[in-house]
N, C-alpha and C positions, 0 to 999 in steps of 0.2 A: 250803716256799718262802715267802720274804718276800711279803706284800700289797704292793698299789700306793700305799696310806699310808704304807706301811713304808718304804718304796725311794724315795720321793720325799723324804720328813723326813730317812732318813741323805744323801741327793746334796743337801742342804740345808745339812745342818750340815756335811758334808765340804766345801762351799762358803761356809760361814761366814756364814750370808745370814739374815737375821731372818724372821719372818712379817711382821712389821710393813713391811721393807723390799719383800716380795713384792707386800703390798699396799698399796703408794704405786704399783708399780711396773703393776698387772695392772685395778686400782679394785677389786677383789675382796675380801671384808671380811676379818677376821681369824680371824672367828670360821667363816666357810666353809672357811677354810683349813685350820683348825682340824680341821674335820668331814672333810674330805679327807683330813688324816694319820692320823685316826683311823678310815677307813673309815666315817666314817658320813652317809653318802647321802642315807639321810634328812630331812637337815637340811636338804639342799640345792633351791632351787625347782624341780629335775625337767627330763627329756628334756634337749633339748639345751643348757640351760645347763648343767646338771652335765656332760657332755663337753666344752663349750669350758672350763669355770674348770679342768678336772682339763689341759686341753690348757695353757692358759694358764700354772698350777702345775708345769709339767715343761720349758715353756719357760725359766722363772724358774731351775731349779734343773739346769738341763743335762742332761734324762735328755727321751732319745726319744720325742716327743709319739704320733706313730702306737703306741706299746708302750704309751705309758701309758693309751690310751684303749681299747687294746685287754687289759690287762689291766683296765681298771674294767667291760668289759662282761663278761668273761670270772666277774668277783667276783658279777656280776648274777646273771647265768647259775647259776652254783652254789645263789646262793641262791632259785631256782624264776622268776626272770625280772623285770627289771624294767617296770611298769607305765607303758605308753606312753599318754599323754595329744594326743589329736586334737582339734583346734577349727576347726570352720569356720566365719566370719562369726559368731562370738558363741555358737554353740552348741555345746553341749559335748558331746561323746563318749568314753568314756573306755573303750580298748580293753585289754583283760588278757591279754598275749601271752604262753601258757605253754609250753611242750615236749609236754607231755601235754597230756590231756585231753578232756570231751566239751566238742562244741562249745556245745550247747544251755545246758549247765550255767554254760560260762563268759561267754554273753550274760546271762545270768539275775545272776550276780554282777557282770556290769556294768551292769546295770540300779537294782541295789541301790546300789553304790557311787555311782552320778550322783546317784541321790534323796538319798543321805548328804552329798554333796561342794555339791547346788542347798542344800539346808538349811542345813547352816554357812556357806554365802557368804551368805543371807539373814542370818542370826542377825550374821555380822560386820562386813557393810558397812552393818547401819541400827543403830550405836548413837549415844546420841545425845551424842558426846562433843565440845564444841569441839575447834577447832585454832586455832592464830593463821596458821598457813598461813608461818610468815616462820622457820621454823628454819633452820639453816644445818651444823646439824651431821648427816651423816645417822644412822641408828639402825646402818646395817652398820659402822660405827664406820669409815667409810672417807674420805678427803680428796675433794671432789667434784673431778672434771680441771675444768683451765681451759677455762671458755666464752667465745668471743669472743662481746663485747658492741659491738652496732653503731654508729653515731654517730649522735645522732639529728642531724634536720635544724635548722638554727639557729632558734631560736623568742628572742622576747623572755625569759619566764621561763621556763625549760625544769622541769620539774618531776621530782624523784627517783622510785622505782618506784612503779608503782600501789599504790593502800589495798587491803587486805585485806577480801573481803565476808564475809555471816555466815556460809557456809560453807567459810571458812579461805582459800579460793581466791582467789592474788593478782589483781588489775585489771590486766591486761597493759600498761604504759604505752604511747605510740602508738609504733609501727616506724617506721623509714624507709621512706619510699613507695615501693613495689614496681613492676614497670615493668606497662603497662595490659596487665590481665590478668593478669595473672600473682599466684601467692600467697605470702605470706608466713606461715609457720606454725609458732606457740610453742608447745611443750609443755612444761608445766610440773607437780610432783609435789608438791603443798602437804602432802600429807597423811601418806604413807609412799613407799618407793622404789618405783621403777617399773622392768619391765626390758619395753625394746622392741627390735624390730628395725622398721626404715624404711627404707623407697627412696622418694626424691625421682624422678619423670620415670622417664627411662633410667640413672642414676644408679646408683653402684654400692651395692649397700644396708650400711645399717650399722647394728651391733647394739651394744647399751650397757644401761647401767643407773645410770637418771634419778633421783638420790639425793632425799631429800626436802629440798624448797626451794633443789629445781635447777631451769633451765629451759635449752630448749635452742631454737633455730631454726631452720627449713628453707627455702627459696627453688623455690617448683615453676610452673613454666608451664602443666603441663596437670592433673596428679594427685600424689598422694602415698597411697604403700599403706604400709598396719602389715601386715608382714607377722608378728607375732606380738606380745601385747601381755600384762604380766603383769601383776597388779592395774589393770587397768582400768576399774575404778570409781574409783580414784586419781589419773588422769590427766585433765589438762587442757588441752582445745585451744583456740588463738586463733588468729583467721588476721586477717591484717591489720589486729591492734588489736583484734579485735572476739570476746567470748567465742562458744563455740561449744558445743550441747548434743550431746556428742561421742555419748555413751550412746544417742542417738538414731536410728544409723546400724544400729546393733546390733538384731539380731530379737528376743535377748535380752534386756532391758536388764538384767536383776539380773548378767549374765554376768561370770565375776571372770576367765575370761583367754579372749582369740578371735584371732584368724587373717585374713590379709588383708581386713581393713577399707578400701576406697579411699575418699577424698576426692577430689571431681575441681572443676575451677573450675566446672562447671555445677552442681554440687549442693549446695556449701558454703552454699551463701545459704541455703537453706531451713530449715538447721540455727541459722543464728545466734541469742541470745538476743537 
């Protein structure tokens, strides 16, 4: 039987549809795409992004989303299970969910892998490489979507985006004034992409992936949750004009991906640089 690479690259080209056009159409890189046709998972940032891009990929090329996500768990499956990655508030757990096995044995090799997985997020978020913070192309080699950009409010000389500080990180220009109380909140990815999921308030949440030398806005009255954030050492918040030591929120701080983070209007302040 055909893989689910397999069957989605021929409903592809029996559709005449490029990669390149998938991914104008999904923001999904080329080279993910790639990894998709070719079964290889791996490549892919893990848990539930790998099932919406393969959902997303099937939308694209007209083959059954529910089949296809149920054939990429099925591909998992075969191959001894894939490894489920849990994070609460910054800290990280990484469960190894197998069919067999003793249980003790497979705490013991999660135990190993976190110490493996804390160390190379040390060794790769402290090198000490400039950035100019101001790229515009992102690295998934993908077209960043259109961000509405707000008006600001009339000033005598209005000044273009903020300068770039020493580490890479643009200077949020000032926002339109937010109503009293309420926040306004830029994220922004100077450095490499970013993949979030947010809910503003009661708001319905939404999931993306914040290209490098994207930014994007939020408008919240009371809170704003990450409900899942990926390279988060990458990401930067500003809430009404003013940088914010985001990493700070975090139990963690070295932590490279966490799990409902809330900001609320009471505790923003304390955070601001």
């Amino acid at each position: 039987m055909a893989t689910l690479g397999q069957q989605l690259k021929q409903s592809r080209e029996e559709k005449n549809i490029s990669l390149q056009e998938i991914a104008e159409s999904t923001h999904i890189s080329v080279r993910f795409l790639q990894a998709i046709e070719n079964d290889a998972y791996d490549v892919l940032p893990g848990g539930v992004f790998n099932r919406a891009f393969v959902r997303k990929f099937a939308r694209q090329v007209g083959f059954d989303e529910e089949q296809a996500v149920n054939l990429y768990q099925e591909q998992w499956q075969e191959q001894g299970g894939e490894p489920e990655r849990g994070y609460q508030l910054g800290i990280e757990e990484f469960e190894t969910r197998q069919t067999t096995g003793n249980g003790l044995l497979l705490s013991v090799v999660a135990l190993i892998v976190l110490g493996a997985f804390a160390y190379a997020a040390y060794l790769y978020f402290n090198p000490s490489v400039p950035d100019s913070g101001g790229g515009a192309v992102a690295r998934l080699g993908v077209s960043p979507s259109p961000t509405p950009t707000p008006t600001p409010a009339a000033s005598p000389s209005p000044s273009p985006g903020g300068s770039p500080t020493p580490d890479g990180s643009p200077t949020p220009s000032p926002s339109p004034e937010s109503p009293a109380g309420a926040m306004r909140v830029q994220l922004t990815a100077p450095i490499e992409d970013v993949w979030l999921k947010v809910k503003a308030d009661n708001k319905e949440a939404e999931q993306m992936t914040l290209q490098r030398g994207q930014s994007r806005e939020f408008d919240a009255s009371e809170k704003i949750v990450f409900l899942s954030i990926g390279r988060v050492q990458s990401l930067r918040v500003a809430i009404n004009g003013r940088n914010m030591d985001f990493v700070r929120l975090l139990p963690n701080p070295k932590a490279n991906i966490a799990n409902n983070v809330v900001i609320t209007k009471d505790n923003y302040q304390q955070y601001l640089d």
